[in-house]
C-alpha positions, 0 to 999 in steps of 0.5 A: 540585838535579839531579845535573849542577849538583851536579856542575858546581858540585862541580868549580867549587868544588873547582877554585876552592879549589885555585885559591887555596890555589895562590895564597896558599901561594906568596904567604905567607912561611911556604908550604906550612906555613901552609896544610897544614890548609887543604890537609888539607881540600881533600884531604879534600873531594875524596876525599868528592866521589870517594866520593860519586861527585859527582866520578870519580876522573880528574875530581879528578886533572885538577883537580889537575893543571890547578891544579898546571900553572898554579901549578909553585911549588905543590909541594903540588898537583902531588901530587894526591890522594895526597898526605896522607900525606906531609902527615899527617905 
């Protein structure tokens, strides 16, 4: 796999799992709570894409940011990637 499929797909992967994250945390009746360990990960996943350099930076930003712009109700998300502090704890 070449680096720019790697990179789309990095980006379609992350994207789609913010995506549904978005979804089921607004849609269960526990929240944000249920999901924090799945959020953890997402978390995770897009710090080591950054790390990588499969993803820069303002890349990962704007996935958040398109995601949490389309699912408001998702507090979580509009946080972004600073974010697991406040979930850590």
């Amino acid at each position: 796999m070449d680096s720019h499929t790697r990179h789309d797909r990095t980006i379609r992967l992350l994207a789609d799992r913010l995506e549904t994250l978005a979804v089921a945390s607004i849609r269960s009746p526990g929240g944000e709570r249920v999901y924090r360990d799945h959020i953890l990960a997402a978390l995770a996943a897009t710090r080591h894409a950054v790390a990588l350099q499969l993803l820069t930076p303002a890349e990962a930003g704007a996935i958040w940011n398109e995601v949490a712009g389309r699912h408001p109700e998702a507090g979580w998300c509009s946080k972004g990637p600073e974010l697991g502090s406040s979930l850590a704890a």
